[in-house]
C-alpha positions as CSV (number, residue, x, y, z in Angstrom):
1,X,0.0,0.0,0.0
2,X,1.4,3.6,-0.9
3,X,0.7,6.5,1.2
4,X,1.7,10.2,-0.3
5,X,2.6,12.8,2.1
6,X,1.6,15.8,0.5
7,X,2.6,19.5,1.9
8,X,1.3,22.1,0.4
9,X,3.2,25.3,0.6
10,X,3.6,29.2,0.5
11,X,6.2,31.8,1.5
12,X,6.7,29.4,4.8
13,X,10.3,28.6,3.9
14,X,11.0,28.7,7.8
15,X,8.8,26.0,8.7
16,X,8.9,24.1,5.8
17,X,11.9,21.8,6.3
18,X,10.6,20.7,10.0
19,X,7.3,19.6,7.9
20,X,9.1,17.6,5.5
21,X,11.9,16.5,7.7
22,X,9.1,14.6,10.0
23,X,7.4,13.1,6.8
24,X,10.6,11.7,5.7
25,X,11.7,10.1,9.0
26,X,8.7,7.9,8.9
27,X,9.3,4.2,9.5
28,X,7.0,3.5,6.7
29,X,9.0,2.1,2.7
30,X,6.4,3.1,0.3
31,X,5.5,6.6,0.9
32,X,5.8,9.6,-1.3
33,X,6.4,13.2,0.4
34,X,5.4,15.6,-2.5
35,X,5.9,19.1,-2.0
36,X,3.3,21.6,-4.1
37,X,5.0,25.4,-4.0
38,X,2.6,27.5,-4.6
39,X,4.7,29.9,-6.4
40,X,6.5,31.3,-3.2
41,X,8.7,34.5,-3.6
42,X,10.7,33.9,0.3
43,X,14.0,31.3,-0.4
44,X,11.6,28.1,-0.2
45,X,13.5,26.9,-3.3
46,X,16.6,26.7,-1.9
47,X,15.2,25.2,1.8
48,X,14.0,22.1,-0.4
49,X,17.6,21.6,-2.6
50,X,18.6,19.4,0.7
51,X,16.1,16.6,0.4
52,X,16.0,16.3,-3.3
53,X,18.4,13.5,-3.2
54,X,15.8,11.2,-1.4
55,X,14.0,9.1,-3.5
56,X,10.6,9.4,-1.6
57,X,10.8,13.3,-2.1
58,X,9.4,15.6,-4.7
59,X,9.2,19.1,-5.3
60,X,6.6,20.4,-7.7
61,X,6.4,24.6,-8.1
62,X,2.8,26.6,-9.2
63,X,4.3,29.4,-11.9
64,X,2.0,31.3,-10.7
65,X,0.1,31.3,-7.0
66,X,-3.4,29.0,-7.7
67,X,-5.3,30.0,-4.3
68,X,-4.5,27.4,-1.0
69,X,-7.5,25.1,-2.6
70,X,-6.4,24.8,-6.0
71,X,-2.8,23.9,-5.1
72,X,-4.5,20.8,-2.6
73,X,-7.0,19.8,-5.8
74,X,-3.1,19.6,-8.2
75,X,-1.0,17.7,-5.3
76,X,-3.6,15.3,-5.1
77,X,-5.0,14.6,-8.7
78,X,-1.7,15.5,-10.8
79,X,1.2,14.7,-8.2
80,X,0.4,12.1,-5.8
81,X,-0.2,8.6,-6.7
82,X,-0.8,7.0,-3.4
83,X,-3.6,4.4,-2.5
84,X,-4.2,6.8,1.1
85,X,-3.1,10.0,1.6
86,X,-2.7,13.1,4.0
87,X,-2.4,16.4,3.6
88,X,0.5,18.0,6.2
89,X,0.7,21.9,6.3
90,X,4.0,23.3,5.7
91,X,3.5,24.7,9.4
92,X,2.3,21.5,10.7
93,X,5.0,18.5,11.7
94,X,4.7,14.5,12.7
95,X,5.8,13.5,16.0
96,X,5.6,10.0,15.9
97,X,7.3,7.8,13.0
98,X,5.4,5.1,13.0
99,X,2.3,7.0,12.8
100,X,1.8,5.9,9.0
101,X,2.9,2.1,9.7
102,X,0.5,2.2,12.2
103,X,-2.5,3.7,9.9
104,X,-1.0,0.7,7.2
105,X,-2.0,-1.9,9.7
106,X,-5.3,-0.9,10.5
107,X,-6.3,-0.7,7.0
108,X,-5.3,-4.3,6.3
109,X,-6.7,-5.6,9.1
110,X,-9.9,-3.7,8.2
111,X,-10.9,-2.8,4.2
112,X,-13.9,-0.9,5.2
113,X,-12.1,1.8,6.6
114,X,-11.9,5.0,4.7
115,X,-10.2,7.0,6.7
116,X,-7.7,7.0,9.9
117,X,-7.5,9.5,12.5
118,X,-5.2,10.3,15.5
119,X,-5.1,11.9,18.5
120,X,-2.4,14.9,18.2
121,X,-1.5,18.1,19.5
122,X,-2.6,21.9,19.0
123,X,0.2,24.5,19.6
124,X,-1.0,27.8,19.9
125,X,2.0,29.8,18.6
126,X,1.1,32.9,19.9
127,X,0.6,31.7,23.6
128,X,3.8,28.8,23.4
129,X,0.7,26.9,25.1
130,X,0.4,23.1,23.7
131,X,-3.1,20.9,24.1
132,X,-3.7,17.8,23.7
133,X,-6.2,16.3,21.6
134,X,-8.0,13.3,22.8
135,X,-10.6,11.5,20.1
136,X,-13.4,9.9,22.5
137,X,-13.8,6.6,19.6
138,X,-13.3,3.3,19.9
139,X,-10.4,1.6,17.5
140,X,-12.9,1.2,14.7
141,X,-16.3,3.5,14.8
142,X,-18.6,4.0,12.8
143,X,-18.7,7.2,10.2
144,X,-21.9,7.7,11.2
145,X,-20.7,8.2,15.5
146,X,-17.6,10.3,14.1
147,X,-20.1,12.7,11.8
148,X,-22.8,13.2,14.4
149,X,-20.0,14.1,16.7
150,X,-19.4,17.0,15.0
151,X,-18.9,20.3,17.4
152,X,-18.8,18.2,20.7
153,X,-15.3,17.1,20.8
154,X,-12.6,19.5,22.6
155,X,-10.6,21.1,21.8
156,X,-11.2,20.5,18.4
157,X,-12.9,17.5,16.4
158,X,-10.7,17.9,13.6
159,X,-7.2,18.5,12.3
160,X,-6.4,17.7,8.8
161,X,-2.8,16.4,10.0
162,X,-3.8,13.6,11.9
163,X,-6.1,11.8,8.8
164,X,-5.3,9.5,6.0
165,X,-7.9,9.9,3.4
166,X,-9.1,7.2,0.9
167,X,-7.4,8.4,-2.5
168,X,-10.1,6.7,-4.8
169,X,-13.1,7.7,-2.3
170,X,-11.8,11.8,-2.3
171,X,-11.2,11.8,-6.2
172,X,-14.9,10.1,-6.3
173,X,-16.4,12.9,-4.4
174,X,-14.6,15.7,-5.8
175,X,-12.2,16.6,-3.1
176,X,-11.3,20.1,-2.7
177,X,-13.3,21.3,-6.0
178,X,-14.2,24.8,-4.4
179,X,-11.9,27.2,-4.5
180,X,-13.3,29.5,-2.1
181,X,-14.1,27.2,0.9
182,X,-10.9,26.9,3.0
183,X,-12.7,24.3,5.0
184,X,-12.9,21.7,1.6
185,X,-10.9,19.8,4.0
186,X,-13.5,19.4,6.6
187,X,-16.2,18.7,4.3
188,X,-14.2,16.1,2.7
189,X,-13.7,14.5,6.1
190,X,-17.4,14.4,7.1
191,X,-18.6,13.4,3.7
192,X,-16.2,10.5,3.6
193,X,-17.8,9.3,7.5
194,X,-20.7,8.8,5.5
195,X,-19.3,6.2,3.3
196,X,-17.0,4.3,5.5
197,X,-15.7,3.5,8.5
198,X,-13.0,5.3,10.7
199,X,-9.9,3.7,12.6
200,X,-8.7,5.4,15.5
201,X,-4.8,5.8,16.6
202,X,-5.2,6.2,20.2
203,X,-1.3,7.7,19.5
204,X,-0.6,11.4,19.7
205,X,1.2,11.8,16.4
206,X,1.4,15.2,15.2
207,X,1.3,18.9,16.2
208,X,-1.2,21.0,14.5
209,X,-0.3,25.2,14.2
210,X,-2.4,28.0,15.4
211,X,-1.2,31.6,14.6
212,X,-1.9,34.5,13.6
213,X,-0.8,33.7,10.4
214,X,-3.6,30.7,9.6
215,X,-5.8,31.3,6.8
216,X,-8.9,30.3,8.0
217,X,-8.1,33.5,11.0
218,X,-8.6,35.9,8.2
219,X,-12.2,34.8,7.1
220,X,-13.7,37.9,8.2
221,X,-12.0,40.1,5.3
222,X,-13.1,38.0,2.3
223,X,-16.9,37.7,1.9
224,X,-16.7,35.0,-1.2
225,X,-14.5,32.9,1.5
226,X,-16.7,33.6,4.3
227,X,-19.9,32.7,2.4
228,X,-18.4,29.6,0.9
229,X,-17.1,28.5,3.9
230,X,-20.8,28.1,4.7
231,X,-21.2,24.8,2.2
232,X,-18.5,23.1,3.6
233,X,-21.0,21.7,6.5
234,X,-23.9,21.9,4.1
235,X,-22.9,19.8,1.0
236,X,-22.4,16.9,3.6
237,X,-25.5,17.4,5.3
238,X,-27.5,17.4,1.9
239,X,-25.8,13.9,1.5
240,X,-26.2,12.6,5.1
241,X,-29.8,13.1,3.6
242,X,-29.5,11.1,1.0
243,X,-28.0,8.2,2.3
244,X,-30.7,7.1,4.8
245,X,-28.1,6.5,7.5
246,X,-29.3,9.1,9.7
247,X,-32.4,9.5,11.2
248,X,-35.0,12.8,10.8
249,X,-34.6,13.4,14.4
250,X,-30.5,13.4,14.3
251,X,-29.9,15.4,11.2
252,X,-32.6,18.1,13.0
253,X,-30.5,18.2,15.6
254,X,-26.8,18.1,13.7
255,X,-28.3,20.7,12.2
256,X,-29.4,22.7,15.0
257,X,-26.1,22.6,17.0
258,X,-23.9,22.8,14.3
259,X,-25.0,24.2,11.1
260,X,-27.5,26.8,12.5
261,X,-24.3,28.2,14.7
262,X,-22.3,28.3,11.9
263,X,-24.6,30.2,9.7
264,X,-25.4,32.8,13.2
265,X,-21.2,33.3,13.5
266,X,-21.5,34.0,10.0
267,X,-23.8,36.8,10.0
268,X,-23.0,38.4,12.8
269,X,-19.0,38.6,11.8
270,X,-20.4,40.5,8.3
271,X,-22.9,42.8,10.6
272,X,-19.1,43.9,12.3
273,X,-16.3,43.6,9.6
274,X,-18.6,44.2,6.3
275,X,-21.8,45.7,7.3
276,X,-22.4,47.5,3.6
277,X,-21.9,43.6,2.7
278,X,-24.6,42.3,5.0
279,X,-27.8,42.8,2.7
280,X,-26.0,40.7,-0.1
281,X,-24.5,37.9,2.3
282,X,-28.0,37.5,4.1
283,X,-29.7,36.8,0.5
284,X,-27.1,34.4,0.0
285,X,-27.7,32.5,2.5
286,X,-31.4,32.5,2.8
287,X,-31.2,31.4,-1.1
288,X,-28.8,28.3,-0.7
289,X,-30.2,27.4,2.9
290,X,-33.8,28.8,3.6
291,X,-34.3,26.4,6.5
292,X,-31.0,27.7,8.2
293,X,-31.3,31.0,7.7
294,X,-35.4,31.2,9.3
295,X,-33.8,29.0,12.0
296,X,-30.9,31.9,12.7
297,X,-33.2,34.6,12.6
298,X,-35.7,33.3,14.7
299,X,-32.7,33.0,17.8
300,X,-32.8,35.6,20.5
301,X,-29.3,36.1,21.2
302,X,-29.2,36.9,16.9
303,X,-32.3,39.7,17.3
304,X,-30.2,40.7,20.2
305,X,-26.8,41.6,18.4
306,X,-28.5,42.5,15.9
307,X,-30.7,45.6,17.9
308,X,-27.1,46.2,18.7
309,X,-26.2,47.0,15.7
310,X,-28.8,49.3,14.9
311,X,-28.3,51.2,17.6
312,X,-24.3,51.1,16.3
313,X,-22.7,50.5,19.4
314,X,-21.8,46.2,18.3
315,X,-18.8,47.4,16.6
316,X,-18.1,49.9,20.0
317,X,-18.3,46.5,22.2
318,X,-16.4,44.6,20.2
319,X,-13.4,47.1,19.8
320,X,-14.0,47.9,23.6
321,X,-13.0,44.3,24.8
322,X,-12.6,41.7,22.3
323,X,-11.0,39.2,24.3
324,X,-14.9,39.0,25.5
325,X,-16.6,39.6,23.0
326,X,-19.4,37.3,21.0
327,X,-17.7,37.3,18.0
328,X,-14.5,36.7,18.9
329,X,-15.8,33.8,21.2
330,X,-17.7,32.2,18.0
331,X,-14.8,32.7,15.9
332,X,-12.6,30.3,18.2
333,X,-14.7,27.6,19.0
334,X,-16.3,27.2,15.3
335,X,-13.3,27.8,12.9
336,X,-10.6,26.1,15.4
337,X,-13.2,23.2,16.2
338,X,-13.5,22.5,12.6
């Protein structure tokens, strides 16, 4: 079985060789650790001349910068070649080298699985402070436990680091095909849970990045990525529909804790970032998710903050103490919890 390592990267030449240097020192033969530059302008090109002698390595360079999501869609359909893969983030770095041999196993031992996921760690740059994350599955679950427990794990119920993906499966269900939702990887994640099983690496085996510097921390000054961002929980709802796996009751409720949150963060980060914006981002939404939308309007903390900003003092508040505020709350535990 081949697994490909793929890091994306841009301008990160200073994390970069940490990345690779932990893909490498797997114990795993038959990997592949491809490297997609995304047309960097810092000295990435040089960083990468040392590990060009290693057989599993490859560097591949964009002549011109394609957007985060378009670089993942080329590493994985024109680069890699792998029967699983993962996706590590030139920030991002393995800890333990057995991590893939481990994932190996459990996928011969069990063909229905589709995906493997680890436990791991979250380093929050900006605070040196390091957290652990703990999955609460058994060694093989169910897609159907792992989707539903979307928004109730903590720290975070996902981090793209610690999961081999199904090659076939993502090419089948279009992986990454939307440019402007930088949370393709999340969708592709759930959507998979509803067509296979998961194993579980009780292990921690990586450390996932959170900065400043994140992409998905500057949502709130692009409305095409905040608005898109939106289907990357709806597209695999609309096919948890469709499979008949889930009950009425359960995809009310998935939708109710998680979806109808989402959609509220959404609204109320336009209302203080891009208020001249709103009018167009509310049609938007009420046109792609009707149900959603009544749902969010209809909540009393929304009719709430949104007196507030009639009255124009939300954007006061949340310049006043935004350590506190709503939005900034939202922010953390719905994008970092993705």
């Amino acid at each position: 079985m081949k697994i490909s390592i793929l890091i994306p990267t841009f301008n990160r030449a200073e994390y970069l060789p940490r990345a690779v240097e932990s893909a490498l020192s797997q114990d795993y033969n038959d990997i592949e650790v491809i490297v997609s530059d995304n047309a960097s302008t810092d000295n990435t090109m040089d960083v990468v001349e040392r590990f060009k002698a290693n057989k599993k390595f490859k560097y591949y360079r964009n002549n011109k910068n394609l957007g985060m999501v378009r670089n993942w869609k080329k590493e994985l359909e024109e680069y890699s070649s792998g029967d699983y893969f993962i996706i590590l983030s030139d920030d991002d770095y393995l800890v333990d080298n057995e991590y893939i041999s481990k994932a190996v196993k459990l996928i011969t031992q069990y063909p229905d699985i589709g995906i493997v996921y680890a436990n791991g760690y979250l380093y929050y740059e900006d605070t040196e402070k390091m957290e652990k994350l703990i999955l609460p599955f058994k060694f093989i679950e169910s897609g159907k436990t792992v989707f539903l427990s979307r928004q109730k794990i903590f720290p975070q119920d996902f981090c793209l680091c610690n999961v081999l993906f199904n090659r076939d499966l993502a090419l089948k269900l279009n992986a990454f095909s939307n440019e402007y939702n930088i949370s393709c990887d999340s969708e592709l994640f759930l959507k998979m849970c509803i067509y296979c099983k998961v194993g579980i690496i009780q292990d921690l085996v990586s450390v996932y990045q959170i900065h400043s510097n994140n992409l998905i921390k500057n949502l709130n000054t692009d409305i095409k990525l905040i608005t898109n961002n939106y289907y990357h929980l709806l597209e695999p709802y609309k096919l948890a529909k469709q499979s008949n796996l889930f009950t009425d009751e359960e995809l009310v409720e998935w939708q109710d804790r998680v979806m109808v949150l989402y959609m509220f963060y959404i609204l109320i980060t336009i209302l203080i970032f891009q208020k001249n914006n709103y009018d167009k981002v509310e049609e938007f939404l009420k046109d792609i998710d009707p149900i959603v939308f009544y749902k969010v309007q209809g909540l009393l903390r929304f009719r709430i903050v949104f007196m507030l900003h009639r009255i124009k003092i939300l954007k006061i508040i949340y310049k006043f103490n935004k350590s506190i505020s709503l939005i900034s709350k939202l922010g953390d535990k719905i994008l970092f919890r993705r």
